[in-house]
C-alpha positions as CSV (number, residue, x, y, z in Angstrom):
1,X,18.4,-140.4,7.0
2,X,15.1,-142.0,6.0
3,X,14.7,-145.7,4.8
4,X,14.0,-144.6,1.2
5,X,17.2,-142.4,1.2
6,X,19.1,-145.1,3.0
7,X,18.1,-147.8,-0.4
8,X,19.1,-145.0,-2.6
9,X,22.6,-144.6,-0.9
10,X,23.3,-148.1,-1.4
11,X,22.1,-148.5,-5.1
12,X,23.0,-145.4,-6.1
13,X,26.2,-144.6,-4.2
14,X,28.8,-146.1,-5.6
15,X,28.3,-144.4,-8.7
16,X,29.1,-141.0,-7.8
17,X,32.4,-142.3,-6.0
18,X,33.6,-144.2,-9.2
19,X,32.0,-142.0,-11.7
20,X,32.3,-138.4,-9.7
21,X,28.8,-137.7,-11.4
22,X,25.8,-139.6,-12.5
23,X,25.9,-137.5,-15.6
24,X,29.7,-139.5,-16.1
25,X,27.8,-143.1,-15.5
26,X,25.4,-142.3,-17.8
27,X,27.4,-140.9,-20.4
28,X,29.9,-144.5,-19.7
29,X,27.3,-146.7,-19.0
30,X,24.3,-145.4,-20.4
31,X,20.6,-145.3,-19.0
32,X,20.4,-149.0,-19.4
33,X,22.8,-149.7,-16.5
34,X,20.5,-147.6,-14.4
35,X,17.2,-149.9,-15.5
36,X,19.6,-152.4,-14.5
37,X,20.7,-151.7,-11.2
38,X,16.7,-151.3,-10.5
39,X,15.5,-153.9,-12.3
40,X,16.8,-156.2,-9.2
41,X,13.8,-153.8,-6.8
42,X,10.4,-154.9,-6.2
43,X,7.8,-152.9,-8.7
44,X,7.0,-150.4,-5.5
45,X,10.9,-150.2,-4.5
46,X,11.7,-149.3,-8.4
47,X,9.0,-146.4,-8.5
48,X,10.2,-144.7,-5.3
49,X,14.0,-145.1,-6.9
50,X,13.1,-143.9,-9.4
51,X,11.0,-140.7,-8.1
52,X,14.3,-139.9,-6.1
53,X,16.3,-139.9,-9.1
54,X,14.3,-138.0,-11.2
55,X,14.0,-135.6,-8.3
56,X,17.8,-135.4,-7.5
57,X,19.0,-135.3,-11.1
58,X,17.2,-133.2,-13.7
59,X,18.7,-135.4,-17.2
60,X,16.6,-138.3,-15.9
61,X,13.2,-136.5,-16.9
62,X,12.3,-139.4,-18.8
63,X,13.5,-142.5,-17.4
């Protein structure tokens, strides 16, 4: 596992456990829980999170 998938297991991770999807989390939560949960990254941390997710899950196109 690399170091960026390693960050994105432990900010993302807990979300498909408790929500099953992220398509559930955002559906509960909304996209602004996500900006949240990366909002507490450095600028160059965010854009790599970011990157990943919009590479992992196609609804986040425009995030």
């Amino acid at each position: 596992m690399t170091d960026s998938e390693e960050l994105f297991s432990r900010v993302f991770g807990d979300i498909e456990r408790d929500y099953g999807s992220m398509r559930r989390f955002l559906q509960e939560c909304g996209e602004d829980a996500l900006r949240s949960r990366l909002h507490a990254y450095g600028e160059v941390l965010q854009k790599e999170l970011k990157r990943m997710l919009k590479e992992r899950y196609e609804d986040l196109k425009d995030l």
